[in-house]
DOBA-614728 format. One record per residue: residue in one letter; x, y, z of N, C-alpha, C, O, CB in turn. Coordinates in steps of 0.2 Angstrom, whole numbers, padded with zeros to 4 digits, always signed. Glycine has a CB too. Layout:
N
AXYZXYZXYZXYZXYZ...
//
This chain:
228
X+0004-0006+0000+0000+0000+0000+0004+0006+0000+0003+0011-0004-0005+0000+0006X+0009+0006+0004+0013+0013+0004+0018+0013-0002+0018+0018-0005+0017+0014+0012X+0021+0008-0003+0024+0008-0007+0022+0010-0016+0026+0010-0020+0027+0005-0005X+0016+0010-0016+0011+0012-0020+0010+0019-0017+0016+0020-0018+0004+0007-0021X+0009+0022-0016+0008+0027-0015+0016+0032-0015+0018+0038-0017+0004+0026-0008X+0020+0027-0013+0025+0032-0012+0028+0034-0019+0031+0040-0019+0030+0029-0008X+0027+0030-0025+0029+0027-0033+0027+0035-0034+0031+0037-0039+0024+0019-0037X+0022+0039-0033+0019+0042-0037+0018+0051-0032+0017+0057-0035+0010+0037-0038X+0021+0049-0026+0020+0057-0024+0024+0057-0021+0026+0051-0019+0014+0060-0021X+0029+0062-0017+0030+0063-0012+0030+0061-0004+0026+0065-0001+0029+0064-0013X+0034+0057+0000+0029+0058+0008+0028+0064+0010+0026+0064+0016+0033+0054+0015X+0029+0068+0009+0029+0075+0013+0022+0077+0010+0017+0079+0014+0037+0081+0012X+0021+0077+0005+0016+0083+0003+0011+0080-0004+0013+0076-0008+0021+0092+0000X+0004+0083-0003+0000+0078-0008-0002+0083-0012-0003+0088-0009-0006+0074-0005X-0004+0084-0017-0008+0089-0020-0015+0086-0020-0016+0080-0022-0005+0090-0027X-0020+0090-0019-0028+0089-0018-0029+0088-0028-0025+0091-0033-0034+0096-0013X-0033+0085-0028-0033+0082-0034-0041+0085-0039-0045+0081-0042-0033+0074-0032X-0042+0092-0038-0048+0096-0040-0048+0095-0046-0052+0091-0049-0049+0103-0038X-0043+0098-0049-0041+0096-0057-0045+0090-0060-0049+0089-0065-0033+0095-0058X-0042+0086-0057-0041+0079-0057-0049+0078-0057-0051+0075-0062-0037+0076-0051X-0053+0079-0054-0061+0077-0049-0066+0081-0056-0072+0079-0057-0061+0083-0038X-0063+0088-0059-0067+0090-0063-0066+0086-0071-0070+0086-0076-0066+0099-0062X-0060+0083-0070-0060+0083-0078-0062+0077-0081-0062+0075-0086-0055+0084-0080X-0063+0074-0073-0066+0068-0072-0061+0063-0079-0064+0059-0083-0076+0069-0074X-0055+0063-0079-0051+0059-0084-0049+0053-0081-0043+0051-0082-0046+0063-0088X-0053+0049-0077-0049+0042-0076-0055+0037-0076-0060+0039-0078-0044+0041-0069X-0054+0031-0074-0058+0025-0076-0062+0024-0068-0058+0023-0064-0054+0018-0080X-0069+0024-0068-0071+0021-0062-0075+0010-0062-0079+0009-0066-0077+0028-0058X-0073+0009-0060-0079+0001-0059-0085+0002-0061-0088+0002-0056-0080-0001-0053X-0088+0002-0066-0095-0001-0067-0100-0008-0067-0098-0014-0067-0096+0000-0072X-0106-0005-0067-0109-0015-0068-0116-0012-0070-0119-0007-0068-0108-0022-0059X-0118-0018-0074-0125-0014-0077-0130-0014-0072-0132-0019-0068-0128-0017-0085X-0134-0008-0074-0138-0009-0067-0145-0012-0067-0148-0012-0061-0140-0001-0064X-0149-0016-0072-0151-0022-0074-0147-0029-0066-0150-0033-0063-0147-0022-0082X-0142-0028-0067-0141-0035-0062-0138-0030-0056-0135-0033-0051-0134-0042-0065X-0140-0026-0055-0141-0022-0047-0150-0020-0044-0152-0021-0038-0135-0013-0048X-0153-0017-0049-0159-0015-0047-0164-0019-0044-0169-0017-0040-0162-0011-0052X-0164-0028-0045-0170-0033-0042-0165-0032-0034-0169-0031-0029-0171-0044-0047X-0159-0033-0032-0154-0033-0026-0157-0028-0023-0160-0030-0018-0147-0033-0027X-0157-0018-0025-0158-0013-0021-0166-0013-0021-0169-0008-0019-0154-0007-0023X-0169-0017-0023-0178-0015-0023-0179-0019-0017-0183-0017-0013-0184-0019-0031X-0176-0026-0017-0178-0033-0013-0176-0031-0005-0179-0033-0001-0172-0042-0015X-0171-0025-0003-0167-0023+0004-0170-0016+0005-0173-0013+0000-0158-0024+0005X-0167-0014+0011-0169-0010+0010-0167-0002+0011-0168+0002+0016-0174-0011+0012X-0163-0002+0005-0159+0001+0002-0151+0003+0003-0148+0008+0001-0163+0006+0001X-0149-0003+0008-0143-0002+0011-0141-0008+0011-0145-0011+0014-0141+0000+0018X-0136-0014+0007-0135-0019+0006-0126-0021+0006-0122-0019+0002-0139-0019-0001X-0125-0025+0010-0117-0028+0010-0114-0029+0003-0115-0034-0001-0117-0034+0014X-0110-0024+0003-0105-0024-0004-0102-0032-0010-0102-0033-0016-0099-0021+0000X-0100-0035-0003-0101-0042-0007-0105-0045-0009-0104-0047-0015-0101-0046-0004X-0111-0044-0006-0116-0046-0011-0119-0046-0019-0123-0049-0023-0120-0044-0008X-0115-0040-0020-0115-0036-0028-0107-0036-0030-0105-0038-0036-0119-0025-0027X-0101-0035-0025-0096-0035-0029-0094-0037-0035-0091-0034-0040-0093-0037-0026X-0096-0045-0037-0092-0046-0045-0096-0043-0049-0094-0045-0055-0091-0053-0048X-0102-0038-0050-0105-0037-0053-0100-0031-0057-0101-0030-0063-0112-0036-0050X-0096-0028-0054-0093-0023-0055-0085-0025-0058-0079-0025-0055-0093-0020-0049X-0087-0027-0064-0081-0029-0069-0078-0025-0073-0072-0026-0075-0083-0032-0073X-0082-0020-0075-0080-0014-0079-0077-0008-0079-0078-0005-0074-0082-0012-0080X-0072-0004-0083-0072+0002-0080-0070+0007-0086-0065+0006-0090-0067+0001-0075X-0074+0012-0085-0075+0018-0087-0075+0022-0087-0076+0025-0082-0078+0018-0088X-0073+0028-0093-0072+0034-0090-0078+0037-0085-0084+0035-0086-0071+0039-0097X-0076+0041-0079-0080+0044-0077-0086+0047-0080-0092+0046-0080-0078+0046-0073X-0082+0052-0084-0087+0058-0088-0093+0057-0092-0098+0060-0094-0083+0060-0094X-0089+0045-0092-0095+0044-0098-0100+0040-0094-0106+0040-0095-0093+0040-0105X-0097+0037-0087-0102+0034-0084-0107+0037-0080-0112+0035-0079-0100+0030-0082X-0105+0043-0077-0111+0046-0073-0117+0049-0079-0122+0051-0077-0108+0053-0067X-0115+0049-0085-0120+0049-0091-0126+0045-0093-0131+0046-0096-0116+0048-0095X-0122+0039-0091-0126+0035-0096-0131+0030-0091-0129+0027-0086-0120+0029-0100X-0137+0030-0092-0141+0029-0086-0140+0020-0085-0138+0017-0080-0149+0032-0088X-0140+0016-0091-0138+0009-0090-0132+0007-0087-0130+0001-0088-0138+0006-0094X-0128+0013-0082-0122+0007-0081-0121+0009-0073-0124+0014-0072-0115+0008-0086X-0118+0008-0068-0118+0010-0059-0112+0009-0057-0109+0003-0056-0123+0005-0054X-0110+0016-0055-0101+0014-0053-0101+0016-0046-0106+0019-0045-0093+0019-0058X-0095+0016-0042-0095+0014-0037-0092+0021-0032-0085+0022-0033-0093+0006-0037X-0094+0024-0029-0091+0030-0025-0088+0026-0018-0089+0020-0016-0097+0037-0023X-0085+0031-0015-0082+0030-0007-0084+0036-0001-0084+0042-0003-0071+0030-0007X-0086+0034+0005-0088+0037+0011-0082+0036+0015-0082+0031+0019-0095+0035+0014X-0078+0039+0015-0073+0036+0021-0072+0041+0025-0071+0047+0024-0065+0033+0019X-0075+0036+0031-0074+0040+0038-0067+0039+0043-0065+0033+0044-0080+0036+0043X-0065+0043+0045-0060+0043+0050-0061+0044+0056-0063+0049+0058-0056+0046+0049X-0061+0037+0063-0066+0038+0071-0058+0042+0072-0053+0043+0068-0070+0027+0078X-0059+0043+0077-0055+0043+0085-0059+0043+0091-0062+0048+0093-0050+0049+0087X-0059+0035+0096-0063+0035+0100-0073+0034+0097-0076+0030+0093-0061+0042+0104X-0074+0037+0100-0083+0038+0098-0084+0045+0094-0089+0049+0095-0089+0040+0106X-0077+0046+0087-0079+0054+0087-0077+0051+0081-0072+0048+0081-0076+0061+0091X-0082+0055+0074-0080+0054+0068-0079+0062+0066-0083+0066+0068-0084+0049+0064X-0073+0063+0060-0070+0069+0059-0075+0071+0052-0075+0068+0047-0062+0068+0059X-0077+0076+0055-0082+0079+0050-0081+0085+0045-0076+0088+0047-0087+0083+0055X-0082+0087+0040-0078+0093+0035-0085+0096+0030-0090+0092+0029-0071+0088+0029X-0085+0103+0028-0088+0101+0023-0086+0102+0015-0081+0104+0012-0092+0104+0023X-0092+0099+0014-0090+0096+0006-0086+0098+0002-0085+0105+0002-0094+0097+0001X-0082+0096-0002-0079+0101-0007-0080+0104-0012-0084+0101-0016-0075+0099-0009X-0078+0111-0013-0082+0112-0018-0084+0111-0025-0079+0110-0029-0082+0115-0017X-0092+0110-0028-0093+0108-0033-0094+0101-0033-0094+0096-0038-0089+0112-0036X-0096+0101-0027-0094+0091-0025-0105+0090-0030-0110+0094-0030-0092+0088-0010X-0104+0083-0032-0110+0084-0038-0115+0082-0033-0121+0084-0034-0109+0079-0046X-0113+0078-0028-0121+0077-0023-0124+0083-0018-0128+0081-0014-0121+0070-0018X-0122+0088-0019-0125+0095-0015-0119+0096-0011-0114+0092-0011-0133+0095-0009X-0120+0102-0007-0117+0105-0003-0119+0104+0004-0125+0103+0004-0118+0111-0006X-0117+0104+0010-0119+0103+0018-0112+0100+0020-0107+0101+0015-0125+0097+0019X-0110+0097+0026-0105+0096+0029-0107+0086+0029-0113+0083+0029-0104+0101+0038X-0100+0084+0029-0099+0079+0027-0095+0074+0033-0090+0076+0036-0095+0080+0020X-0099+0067+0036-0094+0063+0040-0088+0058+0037-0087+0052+0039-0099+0058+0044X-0086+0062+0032-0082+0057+0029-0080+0061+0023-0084+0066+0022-0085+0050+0027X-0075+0059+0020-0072+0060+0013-0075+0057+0008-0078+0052+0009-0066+0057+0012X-0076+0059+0003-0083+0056-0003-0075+0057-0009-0072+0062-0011-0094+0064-0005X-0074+0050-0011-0070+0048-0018-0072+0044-0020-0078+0043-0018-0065+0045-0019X-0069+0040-0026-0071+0036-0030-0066+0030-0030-0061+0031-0028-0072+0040-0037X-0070+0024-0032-0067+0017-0032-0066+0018-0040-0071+0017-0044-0073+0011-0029X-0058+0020-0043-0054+0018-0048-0054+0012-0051-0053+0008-0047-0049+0019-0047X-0054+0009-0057-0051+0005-0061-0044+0002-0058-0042-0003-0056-0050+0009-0067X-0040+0008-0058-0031+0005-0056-0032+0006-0049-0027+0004-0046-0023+0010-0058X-0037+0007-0045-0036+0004-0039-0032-0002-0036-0027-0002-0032-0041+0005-0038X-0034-0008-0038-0031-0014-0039-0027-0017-0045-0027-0017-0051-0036-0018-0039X-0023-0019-0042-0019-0024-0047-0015-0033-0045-0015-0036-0039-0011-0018-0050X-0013-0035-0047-0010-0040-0045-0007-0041-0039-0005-0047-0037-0006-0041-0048X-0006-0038-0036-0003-0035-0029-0007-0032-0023-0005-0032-0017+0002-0031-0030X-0012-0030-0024-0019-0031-0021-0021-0034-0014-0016-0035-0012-0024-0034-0026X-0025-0036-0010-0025-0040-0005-0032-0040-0005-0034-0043+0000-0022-0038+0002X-0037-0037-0011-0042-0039-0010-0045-0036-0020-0042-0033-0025-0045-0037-0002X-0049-0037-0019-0050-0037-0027-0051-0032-0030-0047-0030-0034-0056-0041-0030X-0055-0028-0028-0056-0020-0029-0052-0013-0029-0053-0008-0032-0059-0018-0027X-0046-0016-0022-0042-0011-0021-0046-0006-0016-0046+0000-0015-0039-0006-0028X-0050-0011-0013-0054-0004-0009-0050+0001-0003-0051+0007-0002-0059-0007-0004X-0045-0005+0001-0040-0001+0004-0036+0004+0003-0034+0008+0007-0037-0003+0007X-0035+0003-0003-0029+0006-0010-0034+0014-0010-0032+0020-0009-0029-0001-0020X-0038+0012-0012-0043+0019-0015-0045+0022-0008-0045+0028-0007-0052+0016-0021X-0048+0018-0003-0048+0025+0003-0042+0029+0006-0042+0035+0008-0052+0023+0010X-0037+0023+0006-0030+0029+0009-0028+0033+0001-0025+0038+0002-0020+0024+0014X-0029+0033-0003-0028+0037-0011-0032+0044-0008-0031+0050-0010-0031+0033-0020X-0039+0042-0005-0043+0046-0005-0042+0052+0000-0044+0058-0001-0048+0043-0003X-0039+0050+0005-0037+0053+0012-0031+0058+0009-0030+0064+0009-0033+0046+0018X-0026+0053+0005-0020+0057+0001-0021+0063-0001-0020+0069+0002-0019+0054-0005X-0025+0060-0007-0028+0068-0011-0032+0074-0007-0034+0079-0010-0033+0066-0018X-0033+0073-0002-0038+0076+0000-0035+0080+0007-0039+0084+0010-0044+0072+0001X-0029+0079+0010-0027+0080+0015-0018+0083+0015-0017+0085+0009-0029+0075+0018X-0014+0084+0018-0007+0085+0018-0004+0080+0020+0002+0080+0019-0005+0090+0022X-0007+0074+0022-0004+0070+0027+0000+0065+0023+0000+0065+0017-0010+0067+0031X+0004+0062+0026+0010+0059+0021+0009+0050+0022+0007+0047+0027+0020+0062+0025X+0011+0049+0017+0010+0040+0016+0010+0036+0022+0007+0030+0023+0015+0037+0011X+0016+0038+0027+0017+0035+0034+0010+0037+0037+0007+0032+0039+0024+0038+0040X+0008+0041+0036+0002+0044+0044-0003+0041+0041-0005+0036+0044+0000+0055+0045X-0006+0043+0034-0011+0037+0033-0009+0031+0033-0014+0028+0033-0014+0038+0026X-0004+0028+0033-0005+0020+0034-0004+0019+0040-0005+0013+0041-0002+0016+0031X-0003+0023+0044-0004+0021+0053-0013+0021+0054-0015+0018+0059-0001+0029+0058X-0016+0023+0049-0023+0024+0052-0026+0016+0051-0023+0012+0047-0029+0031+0047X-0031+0014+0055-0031+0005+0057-0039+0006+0053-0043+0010+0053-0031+0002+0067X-0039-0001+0049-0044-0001+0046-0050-0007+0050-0050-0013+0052-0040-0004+0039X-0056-0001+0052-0060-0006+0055-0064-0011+0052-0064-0016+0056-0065-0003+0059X-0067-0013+0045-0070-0020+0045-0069-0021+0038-0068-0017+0033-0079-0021+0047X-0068-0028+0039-0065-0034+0033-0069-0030+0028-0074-0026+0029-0068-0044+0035X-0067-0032+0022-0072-0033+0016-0077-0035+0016-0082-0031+0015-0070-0038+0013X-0079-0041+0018-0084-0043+0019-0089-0041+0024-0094-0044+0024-0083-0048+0018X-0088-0033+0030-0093-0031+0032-0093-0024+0030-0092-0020+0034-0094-0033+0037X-0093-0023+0023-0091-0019+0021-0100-0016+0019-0103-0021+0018-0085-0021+0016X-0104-0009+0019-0110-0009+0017-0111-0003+0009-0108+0002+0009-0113-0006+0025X-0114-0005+0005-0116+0000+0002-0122+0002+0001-0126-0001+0004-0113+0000-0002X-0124+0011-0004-0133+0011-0004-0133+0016-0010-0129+0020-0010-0139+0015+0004X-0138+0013-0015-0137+0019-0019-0137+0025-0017-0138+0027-0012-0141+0019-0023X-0136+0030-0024-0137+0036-0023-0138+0040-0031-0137+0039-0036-0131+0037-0019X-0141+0046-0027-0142+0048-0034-0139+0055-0034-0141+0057-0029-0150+0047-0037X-0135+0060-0038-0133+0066-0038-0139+0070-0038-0145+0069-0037-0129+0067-0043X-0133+0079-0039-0139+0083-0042-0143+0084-0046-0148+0087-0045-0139+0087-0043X-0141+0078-0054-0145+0080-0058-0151+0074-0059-0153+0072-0064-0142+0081-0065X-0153+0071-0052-0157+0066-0049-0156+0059-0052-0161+0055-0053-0164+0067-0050X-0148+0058-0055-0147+0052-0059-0146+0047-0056-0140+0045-0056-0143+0053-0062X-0149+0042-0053-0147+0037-0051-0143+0031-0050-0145+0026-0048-0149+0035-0051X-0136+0033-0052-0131+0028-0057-0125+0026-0054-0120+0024-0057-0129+0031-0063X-0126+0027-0046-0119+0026-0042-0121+0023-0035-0126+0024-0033-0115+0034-0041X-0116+0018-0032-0118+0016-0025-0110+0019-0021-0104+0020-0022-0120+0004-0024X-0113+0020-0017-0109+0024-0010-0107+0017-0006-0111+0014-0004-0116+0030-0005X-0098+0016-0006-0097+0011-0002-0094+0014+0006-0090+0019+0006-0091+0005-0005X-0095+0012+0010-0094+0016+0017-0088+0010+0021-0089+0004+0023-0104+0018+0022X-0084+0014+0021-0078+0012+0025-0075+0017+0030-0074+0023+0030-0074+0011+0021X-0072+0013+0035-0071+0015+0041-0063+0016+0044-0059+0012+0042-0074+0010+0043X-0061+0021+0046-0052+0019+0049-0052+0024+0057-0054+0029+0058-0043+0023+0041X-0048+0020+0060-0048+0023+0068-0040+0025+0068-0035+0021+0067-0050+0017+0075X-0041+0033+0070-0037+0037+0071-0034+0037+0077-0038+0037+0081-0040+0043+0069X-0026+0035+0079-0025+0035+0086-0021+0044+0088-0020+0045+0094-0019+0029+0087X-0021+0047+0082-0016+0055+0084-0023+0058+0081-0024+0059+0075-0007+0057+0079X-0029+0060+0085-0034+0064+0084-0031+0073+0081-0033+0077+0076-0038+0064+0091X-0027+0074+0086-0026+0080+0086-0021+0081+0079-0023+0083+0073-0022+0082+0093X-0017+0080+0080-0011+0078+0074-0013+0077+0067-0011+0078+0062-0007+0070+0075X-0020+0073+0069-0023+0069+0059-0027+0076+0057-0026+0077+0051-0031+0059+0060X-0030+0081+0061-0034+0085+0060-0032+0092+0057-0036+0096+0054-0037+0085+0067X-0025+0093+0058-0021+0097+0057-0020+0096+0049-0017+0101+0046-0015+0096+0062X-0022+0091+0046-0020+0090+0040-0023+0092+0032-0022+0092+0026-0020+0084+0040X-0032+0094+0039-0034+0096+0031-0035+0103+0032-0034+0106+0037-0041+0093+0028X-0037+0107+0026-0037+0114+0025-0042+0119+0029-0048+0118+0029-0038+0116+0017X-0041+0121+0031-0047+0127+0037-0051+0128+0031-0057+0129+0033-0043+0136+0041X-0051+0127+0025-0059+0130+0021-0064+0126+0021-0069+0128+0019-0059+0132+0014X-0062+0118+0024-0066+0115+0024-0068+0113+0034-0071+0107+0036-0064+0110+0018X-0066+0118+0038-0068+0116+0043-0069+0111+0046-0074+0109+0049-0072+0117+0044X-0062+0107+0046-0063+0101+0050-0063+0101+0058-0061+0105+0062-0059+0097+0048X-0066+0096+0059-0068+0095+0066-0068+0087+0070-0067+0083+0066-0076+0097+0065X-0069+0085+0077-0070+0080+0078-0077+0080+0081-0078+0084+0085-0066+0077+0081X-0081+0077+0080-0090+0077+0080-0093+0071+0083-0094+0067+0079-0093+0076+0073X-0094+0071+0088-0098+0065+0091-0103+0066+0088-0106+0072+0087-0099+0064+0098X-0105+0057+0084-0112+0056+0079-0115+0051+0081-0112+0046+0082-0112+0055+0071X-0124+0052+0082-0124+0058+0081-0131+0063+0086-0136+0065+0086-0125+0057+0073X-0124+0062+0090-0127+0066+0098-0124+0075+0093-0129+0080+0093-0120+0063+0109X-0119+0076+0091-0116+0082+0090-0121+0086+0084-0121+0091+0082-0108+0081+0088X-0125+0081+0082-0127+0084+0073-0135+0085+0076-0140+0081+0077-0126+0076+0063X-0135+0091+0077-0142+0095+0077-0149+0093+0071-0154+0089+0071-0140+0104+0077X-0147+0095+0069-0152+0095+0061-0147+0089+0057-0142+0089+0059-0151+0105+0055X-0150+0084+0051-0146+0082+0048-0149+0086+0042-0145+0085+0037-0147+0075+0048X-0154+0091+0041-0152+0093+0035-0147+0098+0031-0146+0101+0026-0157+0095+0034X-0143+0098+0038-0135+0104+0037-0130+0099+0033-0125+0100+0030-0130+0109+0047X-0132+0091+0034-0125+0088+0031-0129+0085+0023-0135+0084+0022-0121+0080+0036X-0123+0085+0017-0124+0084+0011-0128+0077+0010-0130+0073+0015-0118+0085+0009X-0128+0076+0007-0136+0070+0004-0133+0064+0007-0137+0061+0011-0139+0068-0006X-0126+0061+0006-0125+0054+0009-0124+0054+0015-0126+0050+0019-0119+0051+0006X-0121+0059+0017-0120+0060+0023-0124+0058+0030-0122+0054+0035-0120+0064+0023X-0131+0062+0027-0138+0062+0029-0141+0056+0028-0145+0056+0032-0142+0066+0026X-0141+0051+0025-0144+0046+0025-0139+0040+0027-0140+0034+0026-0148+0045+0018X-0133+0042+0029-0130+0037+0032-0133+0040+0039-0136+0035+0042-0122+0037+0031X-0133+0042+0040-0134+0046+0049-0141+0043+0050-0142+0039+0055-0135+0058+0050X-0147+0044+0046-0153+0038+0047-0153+0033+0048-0157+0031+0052-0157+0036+0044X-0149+0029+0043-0149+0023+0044-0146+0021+0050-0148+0016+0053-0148+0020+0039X-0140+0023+0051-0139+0023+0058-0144+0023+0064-0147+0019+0067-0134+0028+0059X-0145+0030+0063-0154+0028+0069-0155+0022+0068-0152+0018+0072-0162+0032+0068X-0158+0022+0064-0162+0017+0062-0160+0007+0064-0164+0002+0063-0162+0020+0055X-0153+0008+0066-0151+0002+0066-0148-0003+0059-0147-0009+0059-0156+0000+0068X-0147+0000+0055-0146-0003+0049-0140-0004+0048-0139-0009+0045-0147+0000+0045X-0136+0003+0050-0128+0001+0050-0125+0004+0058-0129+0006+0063-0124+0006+0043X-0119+0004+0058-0116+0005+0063-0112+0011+0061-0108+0009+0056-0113-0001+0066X-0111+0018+0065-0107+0023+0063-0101+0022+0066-0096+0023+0063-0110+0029+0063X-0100+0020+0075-0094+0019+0077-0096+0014+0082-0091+0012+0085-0091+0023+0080
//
């Protein structure tokens, strides 16, 4: 993992990857949503990632898949705990599912995420510390100090649909516990206010956080998933 990471940037310093995010030029995992929609109709509407994983064989320019209504690629919620406190930010901007404050980093599950050297098929671990990367200062040691709370296989996802009410993406939510709260927090930019947030005793309104956000926070009530 780190040594993948290290191949390509820096340890000291990352560049956030906005450029990158608008020009939407790399390939994300698809699978046609035909052999996803009888799965998200049958639950209810939060379903364990395994269960759908090999459906996601493909991979596509982004630009063209959040286009095309037959096909469903796969985003990332990655949350970082310390203790009973998940580190909150808001959105970035121009981010395509609204605007509000966010319990997690919102990326994308890549194509080159995985390769033969992988420890699991998708590169999921690969694609949330990439995610942390681009999105933070923090350097390849510090993110791989962060501890990864559940296997693959309890791994949850739920569709989602953007601003332009398109339906064509599932939100996988993963987890990592932070042991230097103070230290990890220091890493991302003051314009996006970060914070550590007990959830969700600390979140007054859920309508102040952005759309995934917010319906992860329900279903938590709700029992459906577990936030920490």
């Amino acid at each position: 993992m780190a040594s993948r990471l290290e191949a390509n940037v820096s340890k000291s310093e990352y560049v956030a990857p906005q450029r990158s995010y608008q020009l939407k030029q790399f390939d994300v995992l698809c699978a046609d949503r035909k052999d996803l929609d009888l799965t998200f109709q049958s639950e209810s509407g939060i379903v364990k990632f395994q269960s759908i994983a090999q459906q996601f064989q493909r991979q596509i320019p982004l630009r063209l898949a959040e286009k095309d209504s037959l096909l469903v690629y796969v985003r990332l919620l990655v949350m970082i705990r310390s203790a009973s406190r998940l580190l909150t930010l808001t959105a970035m901007e121009g981010a395509e599912f609204g605007s509000g404050r966010s319990i997690g980093l919102l990326g994308f599950l890549r194509g080159s995420d995985a390769d033969l050297f992988s420890d699991e098929p998708h590169g999921i671990d690969f694609a949330a510390r990439r995610t942390i990367a681009e999105q933070s200062s923090a350097s390849v040691h510090q993110i791989h100090e962060l501890i990864r709370l559940h296997p693959r296989q309890d791994l949850w996802c739920m569709p989602v649909a953007n601003v332009h009410s398109r339906n064509n993406s599932v939100v996988l939510f993963v987890q990592y516990q932070c042991e230097k709260p103070d230290e990890f927090i220091s890493f991302f930019p003051g314009s996006r206010a970060p914070r550590w947030t007990q959830v969700p005793t600390e979140i007054n309104d859920i309508a102040t956080l952005e759309p995934i956000s917010s319906r992860f926070v329900e279903l938590a009530a709700n029992g459906a998933v577990a936030i920490v």
